[in-house]
Backbone bond lengths (Angstrom), bond angles and torsions (degrees), N, CA, C in turn:
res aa  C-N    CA-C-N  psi(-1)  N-CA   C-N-CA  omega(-1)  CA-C   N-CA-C  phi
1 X - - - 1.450 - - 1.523 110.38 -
2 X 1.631 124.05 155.82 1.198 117.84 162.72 1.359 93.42 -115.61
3 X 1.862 109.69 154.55 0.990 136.97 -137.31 1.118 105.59 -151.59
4 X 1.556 115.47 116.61 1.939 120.33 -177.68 1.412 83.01 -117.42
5 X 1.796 91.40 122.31 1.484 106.32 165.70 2.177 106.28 -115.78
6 X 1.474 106.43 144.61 1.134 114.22 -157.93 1.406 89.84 -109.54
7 X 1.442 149.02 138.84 1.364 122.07 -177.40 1.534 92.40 161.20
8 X 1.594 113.87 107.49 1.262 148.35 -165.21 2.007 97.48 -87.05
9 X 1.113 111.20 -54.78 1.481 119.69 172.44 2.008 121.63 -46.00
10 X 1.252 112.45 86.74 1.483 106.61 -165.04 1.508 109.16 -50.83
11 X 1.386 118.38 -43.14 1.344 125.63 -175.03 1.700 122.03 -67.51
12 X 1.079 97.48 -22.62 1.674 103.81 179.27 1.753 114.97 -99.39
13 X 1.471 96.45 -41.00 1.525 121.75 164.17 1.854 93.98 -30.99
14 X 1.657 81.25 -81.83 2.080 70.24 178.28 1.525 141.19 -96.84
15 X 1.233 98.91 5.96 1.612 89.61 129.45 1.658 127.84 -34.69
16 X 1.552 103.61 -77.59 1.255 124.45 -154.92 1.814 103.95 -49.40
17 X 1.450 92.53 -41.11 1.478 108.73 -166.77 1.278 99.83 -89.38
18 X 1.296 123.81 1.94 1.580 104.59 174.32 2.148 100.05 -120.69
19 X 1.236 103.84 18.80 1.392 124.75 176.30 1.807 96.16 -99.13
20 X 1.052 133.92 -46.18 1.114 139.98 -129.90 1.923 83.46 -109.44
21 X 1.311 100.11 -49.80 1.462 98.15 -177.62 1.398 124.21 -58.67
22 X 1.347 94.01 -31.67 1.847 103.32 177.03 1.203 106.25 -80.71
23 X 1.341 129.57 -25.66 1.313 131.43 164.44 1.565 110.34 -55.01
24 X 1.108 139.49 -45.95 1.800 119.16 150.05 2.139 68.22 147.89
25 X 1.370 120.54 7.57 1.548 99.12 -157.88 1.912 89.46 -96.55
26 X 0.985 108.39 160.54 1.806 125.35 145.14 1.132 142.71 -60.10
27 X 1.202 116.86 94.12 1.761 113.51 -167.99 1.223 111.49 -129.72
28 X 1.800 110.19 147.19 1.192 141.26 157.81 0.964 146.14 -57.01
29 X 1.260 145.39 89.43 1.697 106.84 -166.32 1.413 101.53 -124.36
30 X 1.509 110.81 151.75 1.170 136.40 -167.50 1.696 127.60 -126.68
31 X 1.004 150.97 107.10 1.495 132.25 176.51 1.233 114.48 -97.60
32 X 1.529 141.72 -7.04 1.428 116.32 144.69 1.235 113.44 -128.04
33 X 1.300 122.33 -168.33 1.541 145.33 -142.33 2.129 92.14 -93.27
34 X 1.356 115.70 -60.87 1.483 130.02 159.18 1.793 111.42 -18.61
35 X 1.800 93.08 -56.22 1.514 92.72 -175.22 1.628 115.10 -84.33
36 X 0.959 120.37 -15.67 1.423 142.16 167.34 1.415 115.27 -62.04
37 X 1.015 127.59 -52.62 1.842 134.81 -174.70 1.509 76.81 -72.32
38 X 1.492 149.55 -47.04 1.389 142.59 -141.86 1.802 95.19 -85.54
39 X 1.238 113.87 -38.16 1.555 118.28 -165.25 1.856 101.75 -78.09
40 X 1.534 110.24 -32.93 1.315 124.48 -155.87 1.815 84.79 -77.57
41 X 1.577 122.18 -42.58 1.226 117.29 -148.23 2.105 93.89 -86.38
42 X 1.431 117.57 -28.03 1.330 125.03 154.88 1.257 139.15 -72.24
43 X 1.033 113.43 13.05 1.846 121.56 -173.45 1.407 87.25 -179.27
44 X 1.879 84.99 161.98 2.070 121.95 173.53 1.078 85.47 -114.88
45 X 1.249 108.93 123.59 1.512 131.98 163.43 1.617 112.59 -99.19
46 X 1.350 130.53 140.24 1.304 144.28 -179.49 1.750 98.84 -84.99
47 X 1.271 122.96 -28.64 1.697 130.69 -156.03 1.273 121.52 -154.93
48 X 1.149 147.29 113.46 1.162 140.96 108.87 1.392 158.91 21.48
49 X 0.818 142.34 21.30 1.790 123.18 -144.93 1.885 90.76 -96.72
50 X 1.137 119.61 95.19 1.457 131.00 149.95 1.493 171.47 -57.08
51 X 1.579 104.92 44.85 1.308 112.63 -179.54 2.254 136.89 -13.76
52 X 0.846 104.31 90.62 1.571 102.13 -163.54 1.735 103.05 -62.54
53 X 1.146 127.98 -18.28 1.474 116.71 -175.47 1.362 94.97 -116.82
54 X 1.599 133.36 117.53 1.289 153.02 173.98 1.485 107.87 -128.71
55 X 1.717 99.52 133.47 1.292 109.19 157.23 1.873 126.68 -22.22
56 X 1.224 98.46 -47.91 1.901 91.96 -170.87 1.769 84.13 -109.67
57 X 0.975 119.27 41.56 1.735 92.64 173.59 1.377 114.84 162.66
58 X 1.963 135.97 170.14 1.002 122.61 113.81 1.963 155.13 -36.24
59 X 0.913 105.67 130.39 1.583 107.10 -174.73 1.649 84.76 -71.38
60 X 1.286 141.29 -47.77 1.394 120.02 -142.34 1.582 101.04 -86.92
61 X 1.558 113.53 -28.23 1.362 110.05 171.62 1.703 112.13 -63.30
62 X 1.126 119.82 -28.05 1.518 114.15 -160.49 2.077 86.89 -84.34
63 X 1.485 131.94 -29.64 1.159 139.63 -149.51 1.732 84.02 -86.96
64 X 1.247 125.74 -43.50 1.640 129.91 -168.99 1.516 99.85 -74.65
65 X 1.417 132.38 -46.73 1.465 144.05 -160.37 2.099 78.81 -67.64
66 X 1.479 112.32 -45.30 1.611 108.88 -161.53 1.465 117.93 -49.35
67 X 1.998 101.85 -42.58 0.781 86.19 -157.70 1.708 107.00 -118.53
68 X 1.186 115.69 21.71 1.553 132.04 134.31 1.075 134.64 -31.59
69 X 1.185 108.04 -47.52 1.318 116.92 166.95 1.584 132.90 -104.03
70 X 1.245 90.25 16.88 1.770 107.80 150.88 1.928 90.55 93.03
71 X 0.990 120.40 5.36 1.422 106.38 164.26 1.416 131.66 -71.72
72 X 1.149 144.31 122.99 1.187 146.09 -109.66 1.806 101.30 -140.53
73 X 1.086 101.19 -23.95 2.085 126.55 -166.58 1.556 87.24 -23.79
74 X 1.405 134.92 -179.00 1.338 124.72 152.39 1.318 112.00 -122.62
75 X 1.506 105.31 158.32 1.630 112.27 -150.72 1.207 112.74 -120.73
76 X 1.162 132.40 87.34 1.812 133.03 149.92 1.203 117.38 -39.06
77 X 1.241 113.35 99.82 1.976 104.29 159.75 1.613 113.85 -95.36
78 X 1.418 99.63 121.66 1.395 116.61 -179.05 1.704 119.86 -98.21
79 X 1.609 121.67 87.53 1.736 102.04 -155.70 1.679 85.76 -150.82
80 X 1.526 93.89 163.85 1.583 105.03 171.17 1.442 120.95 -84.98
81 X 1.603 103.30 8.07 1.946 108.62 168.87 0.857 116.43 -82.56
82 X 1.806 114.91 101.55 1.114 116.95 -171.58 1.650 120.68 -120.06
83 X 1.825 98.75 32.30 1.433 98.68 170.18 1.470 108.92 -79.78
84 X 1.425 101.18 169.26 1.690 120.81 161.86 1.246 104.61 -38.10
85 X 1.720 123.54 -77.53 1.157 123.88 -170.27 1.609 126.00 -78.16
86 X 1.130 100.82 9.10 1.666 119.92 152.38 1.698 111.04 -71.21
87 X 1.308 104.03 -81.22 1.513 96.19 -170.28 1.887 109.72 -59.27
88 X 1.400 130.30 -21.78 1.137 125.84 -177.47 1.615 100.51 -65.99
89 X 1.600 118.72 -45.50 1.338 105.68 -173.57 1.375 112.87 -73.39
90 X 1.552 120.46 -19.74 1.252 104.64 176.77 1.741 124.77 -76.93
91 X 1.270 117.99 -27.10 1.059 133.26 158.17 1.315 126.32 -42.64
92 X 1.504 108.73 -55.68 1.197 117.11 -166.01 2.068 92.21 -89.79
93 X 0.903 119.59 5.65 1.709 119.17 154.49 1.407 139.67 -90.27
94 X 1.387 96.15 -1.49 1.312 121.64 158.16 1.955 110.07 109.11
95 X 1.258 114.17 33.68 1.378 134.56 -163.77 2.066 83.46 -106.27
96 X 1.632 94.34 137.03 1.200 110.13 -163.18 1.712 102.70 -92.88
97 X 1.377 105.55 -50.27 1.585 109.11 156.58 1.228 117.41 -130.10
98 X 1.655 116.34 -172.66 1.259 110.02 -159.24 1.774 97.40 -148.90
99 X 1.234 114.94 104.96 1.588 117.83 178.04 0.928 133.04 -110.56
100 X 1.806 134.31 109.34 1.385 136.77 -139.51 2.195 90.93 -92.44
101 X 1.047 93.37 138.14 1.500 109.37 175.03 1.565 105.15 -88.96
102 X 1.741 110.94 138.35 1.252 130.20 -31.40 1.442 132.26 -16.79
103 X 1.265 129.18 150.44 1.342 114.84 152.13 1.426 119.84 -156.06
104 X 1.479 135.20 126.06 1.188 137.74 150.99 2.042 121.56 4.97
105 X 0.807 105.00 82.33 1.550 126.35 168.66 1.782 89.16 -17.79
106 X 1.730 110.69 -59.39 1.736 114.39 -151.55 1.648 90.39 -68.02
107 X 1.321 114.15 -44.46 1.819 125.94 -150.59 1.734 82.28 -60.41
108 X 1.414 130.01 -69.79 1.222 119.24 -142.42 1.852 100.68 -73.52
109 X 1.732 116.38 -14.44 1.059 114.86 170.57 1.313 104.96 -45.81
110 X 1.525 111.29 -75.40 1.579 116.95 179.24 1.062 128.11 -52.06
111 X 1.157 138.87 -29.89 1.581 140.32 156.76 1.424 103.84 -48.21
112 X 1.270 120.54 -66.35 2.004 124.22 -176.74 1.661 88.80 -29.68
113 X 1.488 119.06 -73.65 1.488 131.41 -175.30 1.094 110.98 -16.97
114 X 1.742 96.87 -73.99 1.462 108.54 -168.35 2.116 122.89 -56.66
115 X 1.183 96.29 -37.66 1.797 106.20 -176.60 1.476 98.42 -75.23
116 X 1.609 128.93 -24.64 1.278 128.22 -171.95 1.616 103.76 -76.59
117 X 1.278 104.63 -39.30 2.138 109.02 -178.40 1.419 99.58 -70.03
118 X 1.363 130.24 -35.66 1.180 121.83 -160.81 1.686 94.76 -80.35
119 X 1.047 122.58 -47.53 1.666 111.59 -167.71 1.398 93.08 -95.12
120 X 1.560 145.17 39.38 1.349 148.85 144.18 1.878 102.66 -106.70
121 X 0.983 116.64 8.97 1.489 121.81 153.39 1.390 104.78 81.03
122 X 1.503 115.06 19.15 1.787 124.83 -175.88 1.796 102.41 -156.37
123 X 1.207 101.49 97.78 1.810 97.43 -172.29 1.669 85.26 -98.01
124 X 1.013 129.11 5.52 1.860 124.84 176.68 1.460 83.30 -67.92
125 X 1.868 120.49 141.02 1.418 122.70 161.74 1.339 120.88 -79.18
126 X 1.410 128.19 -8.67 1.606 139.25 -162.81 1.506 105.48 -121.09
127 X 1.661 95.15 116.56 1.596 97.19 -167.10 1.842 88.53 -131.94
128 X 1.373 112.80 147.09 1.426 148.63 174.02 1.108 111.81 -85.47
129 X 1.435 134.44 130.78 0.950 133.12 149.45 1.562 134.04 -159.93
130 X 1.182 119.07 93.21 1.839 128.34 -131.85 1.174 114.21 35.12
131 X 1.124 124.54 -122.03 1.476 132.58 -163.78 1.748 106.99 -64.74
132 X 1.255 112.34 -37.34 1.437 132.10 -179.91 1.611 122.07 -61.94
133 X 1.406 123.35 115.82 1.329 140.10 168.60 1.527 117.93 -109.20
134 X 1.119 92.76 105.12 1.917 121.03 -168.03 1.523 112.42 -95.41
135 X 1.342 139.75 104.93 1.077 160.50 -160.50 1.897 117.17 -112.92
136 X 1.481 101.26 40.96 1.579 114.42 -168.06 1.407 110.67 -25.56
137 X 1.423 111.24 -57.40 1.758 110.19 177.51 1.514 122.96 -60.86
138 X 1.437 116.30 -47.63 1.278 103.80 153.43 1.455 147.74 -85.49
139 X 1.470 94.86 15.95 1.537 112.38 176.84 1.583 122.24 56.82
140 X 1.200 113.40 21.70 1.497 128.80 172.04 1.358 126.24 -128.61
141 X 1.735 106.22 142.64 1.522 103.12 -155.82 1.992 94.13 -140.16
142 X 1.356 93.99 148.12 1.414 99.91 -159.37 1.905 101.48 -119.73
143 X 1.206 102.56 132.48 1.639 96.56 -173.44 1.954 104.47 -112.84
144 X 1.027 101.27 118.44 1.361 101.93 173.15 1.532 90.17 59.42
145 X 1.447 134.37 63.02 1.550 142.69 158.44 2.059 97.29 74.04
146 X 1.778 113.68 -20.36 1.493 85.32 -151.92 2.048 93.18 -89.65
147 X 0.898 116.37 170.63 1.292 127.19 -179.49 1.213 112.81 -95.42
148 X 1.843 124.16 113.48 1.559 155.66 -145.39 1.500 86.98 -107.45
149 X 1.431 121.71 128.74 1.469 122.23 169.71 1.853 100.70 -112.95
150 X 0.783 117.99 115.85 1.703 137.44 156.88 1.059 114.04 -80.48
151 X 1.729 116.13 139.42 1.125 110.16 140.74 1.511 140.32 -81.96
152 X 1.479 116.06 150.92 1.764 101.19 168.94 1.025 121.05 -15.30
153 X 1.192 148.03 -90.81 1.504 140.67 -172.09 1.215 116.67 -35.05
154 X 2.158 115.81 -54.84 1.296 119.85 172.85 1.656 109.69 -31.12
155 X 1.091 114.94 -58.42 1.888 119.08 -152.00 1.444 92.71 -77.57
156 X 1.094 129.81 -28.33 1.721 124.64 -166.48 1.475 100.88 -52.95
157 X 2.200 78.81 -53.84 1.980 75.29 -157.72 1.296 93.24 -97.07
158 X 1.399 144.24 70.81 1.138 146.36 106.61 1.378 120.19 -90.64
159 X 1.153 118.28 -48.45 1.559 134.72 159.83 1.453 93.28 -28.69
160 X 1.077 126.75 -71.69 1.795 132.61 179.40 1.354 119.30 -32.23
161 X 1.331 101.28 -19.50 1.923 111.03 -152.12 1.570 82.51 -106.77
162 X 1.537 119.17 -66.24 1.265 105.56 -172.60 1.213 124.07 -48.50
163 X 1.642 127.99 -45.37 1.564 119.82 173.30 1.097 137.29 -39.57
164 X 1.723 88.94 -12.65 1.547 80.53 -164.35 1.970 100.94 -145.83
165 X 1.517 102.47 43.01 1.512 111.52 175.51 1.548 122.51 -37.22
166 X 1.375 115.07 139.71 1.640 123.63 -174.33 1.849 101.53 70.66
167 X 1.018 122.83 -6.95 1.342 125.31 -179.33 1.537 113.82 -79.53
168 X 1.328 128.80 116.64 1.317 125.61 177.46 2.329 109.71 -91.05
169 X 1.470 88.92 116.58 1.645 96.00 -172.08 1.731 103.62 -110.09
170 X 1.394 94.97 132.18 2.002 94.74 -169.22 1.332 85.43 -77.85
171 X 1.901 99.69 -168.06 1.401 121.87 -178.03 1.167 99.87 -60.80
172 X 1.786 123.44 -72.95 1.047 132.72 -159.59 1.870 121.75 -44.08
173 X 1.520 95.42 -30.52 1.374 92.19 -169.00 2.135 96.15 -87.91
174 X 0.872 145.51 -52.53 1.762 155.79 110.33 1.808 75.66 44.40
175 X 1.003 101.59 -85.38 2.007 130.79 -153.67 1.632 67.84 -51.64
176 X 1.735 118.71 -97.99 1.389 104.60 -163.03 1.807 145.79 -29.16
177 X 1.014 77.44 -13.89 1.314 85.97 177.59 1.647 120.70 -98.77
178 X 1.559 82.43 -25.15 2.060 79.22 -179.71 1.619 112.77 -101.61
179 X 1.220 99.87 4.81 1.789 88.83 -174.56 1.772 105.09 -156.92
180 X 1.247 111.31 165.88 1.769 104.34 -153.37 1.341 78.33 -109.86
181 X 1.941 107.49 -177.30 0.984 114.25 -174.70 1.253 124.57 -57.00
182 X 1.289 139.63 -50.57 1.289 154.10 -134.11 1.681 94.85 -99.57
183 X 0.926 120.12 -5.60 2.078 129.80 -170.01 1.717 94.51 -90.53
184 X 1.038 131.23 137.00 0.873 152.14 -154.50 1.857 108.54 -137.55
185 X 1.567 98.29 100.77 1.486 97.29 -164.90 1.646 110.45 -103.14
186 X 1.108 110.89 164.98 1.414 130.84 -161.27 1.939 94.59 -84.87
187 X 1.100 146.07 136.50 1.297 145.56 142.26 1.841 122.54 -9.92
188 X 1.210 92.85 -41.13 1.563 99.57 -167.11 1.281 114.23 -117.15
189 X 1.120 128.73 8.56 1.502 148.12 -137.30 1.631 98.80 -78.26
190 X 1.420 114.72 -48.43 1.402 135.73 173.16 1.328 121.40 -42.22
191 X 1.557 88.36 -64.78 1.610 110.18 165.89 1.471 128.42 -39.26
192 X 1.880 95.95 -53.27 1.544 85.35 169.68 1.605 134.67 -77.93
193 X 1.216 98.60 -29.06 2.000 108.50 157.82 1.399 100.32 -36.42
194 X 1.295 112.07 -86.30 1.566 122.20 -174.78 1.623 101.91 -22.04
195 X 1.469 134.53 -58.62 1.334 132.77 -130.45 1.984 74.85 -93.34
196 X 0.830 104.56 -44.35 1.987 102.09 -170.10 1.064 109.29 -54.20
197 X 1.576 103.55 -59.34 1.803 101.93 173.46 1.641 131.25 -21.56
198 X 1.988 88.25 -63.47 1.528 105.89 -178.43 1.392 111.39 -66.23
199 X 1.190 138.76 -34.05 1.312 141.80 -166.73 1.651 100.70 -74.82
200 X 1.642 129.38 -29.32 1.372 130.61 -163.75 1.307 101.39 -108.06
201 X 1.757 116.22 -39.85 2.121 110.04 177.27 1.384 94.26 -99.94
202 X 0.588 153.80 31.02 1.910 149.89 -166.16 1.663 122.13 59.31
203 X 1.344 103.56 159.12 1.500 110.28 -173.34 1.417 110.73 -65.42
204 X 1.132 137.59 7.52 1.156 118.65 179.63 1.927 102.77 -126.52
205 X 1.185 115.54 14.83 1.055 128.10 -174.27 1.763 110.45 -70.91
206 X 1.186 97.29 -33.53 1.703 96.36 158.84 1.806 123.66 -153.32
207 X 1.316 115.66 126.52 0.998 124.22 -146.03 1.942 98.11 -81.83
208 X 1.394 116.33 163.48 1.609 130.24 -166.55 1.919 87.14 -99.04
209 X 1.217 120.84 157.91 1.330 113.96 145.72 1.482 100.68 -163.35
210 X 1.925 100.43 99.44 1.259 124.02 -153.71 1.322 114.79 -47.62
211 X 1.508 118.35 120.98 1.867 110.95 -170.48 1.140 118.61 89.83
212 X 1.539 127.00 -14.75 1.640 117.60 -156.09 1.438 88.40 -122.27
213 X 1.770 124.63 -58.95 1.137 120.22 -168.65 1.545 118.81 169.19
214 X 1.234 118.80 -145.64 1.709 122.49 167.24 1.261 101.71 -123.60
215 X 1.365 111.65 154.95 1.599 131.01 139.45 0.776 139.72 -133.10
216 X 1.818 137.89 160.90 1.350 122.05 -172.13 2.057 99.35 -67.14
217 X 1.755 98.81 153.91 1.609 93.17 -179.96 1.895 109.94 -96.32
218 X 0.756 112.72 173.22 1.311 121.17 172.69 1.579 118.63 -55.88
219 X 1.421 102.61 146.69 1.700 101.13 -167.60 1.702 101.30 -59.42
């Protein structure tokens, strides 16, 4: 997934973003609301993660303006408002979850997970796929019973493939998703993911379609 994180706090900011990176995902980071409408209007973001107290602003006004206009992205609010009628208003503004600061580095891992299955149209964590047993929450996948180790990147961009089965995804969009702006990718970089994948779930685990792109392959 790529990932716009909103987050005024330098020290937690990277945390979050250096949680997210080891997580194999793509992230943004942002400290106000100004630079945010700028990232939102240059990139598709899969996520959110939303600070409500910003230098130039409210988070819940910028979260209501989002989804006014029919944007749909899903929204983590990450803040130290931790009344009742805090998280109700943030909720009820169209914020998908709601995470009181402090918080557990692993928990908001699994939350990202969890809001990502639900708006990928399968919030079940255990997914099938021929020989392959896919364990989204615990991020482990078993081929013919034995247990497949990936790296971060490996699982992303498979993770990528499953969301979006029978779907053909080019390089460029592949690249968007695994690495933020400022990352600086290699020509072939794709290619070699692709070639690891097949060599560890099998060769037919994702199909070529010369010039156009990848897709997940048939069970």
């Amino acid at each position: 997934m790529r990932i716009l994180l909103i987050e005024d706090d330098t020290t937690l900011g990277a945390a979050v973003r250096d949680q997210i990176a080891a997580d194999g995902q793509s992230v943004d980071w942002v400290t106000r609301l100004d630079a945010a409408g700028d990232a939102l209007r240059g990139a598709s973001y899969d996520l959110i993660l939303l600070d409500l107290m910003l230098p130039d602003g409210r988070g819940i006004g910028f979260l209501k303006a989002l989804r006014a206009r029919g944007d749909v992205t899903p929204v983590i609010i990450l803040t130290a408002l931790d009344q009742v009628s805090d998280r109700i208003e943030g909720l009820n503004s169209g914020a998908d979850d709601y995470l009181v600061k402090p918080f557990d580095l692993s928990e908001l891992s699994a939350r990202i997970g969890s809001v990502a299955r639900r708006y990928s149209g399968n919030p079940n964590p255990i997914v099938t796929h021929g020989a392959l047993a896919i364990d989204l929450a615990a991020r482990s996948i078993h081929r013919d019973g034995k247990p497949v180790q990936l790296t971060a990147r490996e699982w992303a961009l498979f993770e990528a493939f499953l969301a979006r089965p029978g779907q053909l995804l080019s390089k460029p969009q592949l690249e968007d998703k695994l690495y933020a702006f400022d990352t600086e990718v290699e020509s072939n970089t794709i290619e070699v993911h692709v070639s690891r994948l097949r060599k560890k779930l099998g060769p037919a685990v994702i199909e070529t379609e010369r010039g156009m792109g990848y897709r997940l392959g048939k069970p």
